[in-house]
Each structure stands twice: as C-alpha cells, then as structure tokens.
N, C-alpha and C positions, 0 to 999 in steps of 0.2 A: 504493500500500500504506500509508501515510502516515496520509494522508486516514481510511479507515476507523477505522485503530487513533487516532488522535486524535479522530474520534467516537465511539468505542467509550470510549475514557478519561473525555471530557465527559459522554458520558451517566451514565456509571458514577456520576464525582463529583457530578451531580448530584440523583441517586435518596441515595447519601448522607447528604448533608447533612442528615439531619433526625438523621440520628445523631451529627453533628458540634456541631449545635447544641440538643441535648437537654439539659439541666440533669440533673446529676449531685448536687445538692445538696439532701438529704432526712436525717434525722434516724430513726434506728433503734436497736434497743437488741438489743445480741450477748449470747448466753449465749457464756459464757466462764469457764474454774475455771483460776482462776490457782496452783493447787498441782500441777493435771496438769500443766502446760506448763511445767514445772522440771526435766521430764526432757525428751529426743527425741522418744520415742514420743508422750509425753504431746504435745506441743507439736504433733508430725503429726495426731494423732486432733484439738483442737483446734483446727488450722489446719482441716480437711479439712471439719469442722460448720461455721464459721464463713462458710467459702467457700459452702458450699452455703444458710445463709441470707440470706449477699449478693447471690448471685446469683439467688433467687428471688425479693428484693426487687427487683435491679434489671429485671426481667425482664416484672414487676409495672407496673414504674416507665414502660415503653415496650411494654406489651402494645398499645397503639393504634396504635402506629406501624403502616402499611401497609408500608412497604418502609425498610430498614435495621433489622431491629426485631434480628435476632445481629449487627451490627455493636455497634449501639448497648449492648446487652446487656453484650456483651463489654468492651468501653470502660470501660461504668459500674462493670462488676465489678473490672478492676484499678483504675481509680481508686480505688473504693469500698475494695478490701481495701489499697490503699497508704495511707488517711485509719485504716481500722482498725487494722492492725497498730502503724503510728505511735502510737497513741492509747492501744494496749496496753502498747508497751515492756518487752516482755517479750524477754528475750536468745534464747531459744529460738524462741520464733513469727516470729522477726526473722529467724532461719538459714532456718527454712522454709521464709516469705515469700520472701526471697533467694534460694535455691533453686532455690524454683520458677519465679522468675523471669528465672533464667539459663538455664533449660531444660529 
C-alpha cells in the first residue's frame, strides 16, 4: 500500500513543479481609490477589484502551462496580492487582506 501512495505522491510532485518554478515577478498597474478604502466597505469593494485583476493577470501569466496551470495561478495570486497590498499600506485593505487570509 506504501509503494502506490508514494508513487502516487512522486508523480503528483512532479507534474507540479512547473508551478513551483514559475516566476511570479511581473510588473502591473492596480486601479485603486484610496478615499474608498478609508472605510470597511470601501476597502472590501477595493480588495474584491483588485483580487480579481490579479488574478486575471496571473492566470494570463501561466495560460501555457499544460499541467499545474490552478496550482500555479493560485500561488501567483497570493503572492501577487501579498506584494500588492504591502505596496498599498492602507490600514483597511491590510484587515481584509488578513482576513481573508485566515479564512
């Protein structure tokens, strides 16, 4: 029983890897109004656009990928929106970010 499940693990890790070694580092420009995101609301409605042009970038970004391509995706969009939000420092987009990162 061993045997399988450890080539089952191998292969897995191996079809990955191109998602592991995908370059996450590309250059974009976020709309973002930094007067909405002074409140909750505001900061959700601009968390919610922001995520969704990340993630269309990064999705963009690994459209070639044959296999790992929602691994990869997924990967590049938290890192991606952990480089954005950082970048914004905005107290409110920071609670969201957080957030939604706890669950």
């Amino acid at each position: 029983m061993k045997r399988p499940l450890i080539a089952a693990a191998l292969a897995a890790s191996l079809l990955a890897t191109p998602a592991f070694a995908a370059s996450d580092n590309f250059e974009m420009a976020v709309n973002f109004d930094r007067a909405a995101a002074e409140s909750a609301e505001g900061a959700r409605a601009e968390y919610t656009s922001i995520r969704q042009e990340v993630s269309e970038r990064c999705a963009a970004e690994h459209e070639n990928f044959s296999v790992g391509r929602d691994l990869a995706t997924t990967l590049c969009t938290a890192r991606t929106m952990n480089k954005v939000v950082k970048a914004i420092d905005s107290p409110e987009l920071t609670k969201v970010h957080a957030a939604r990162k706890a669950g």
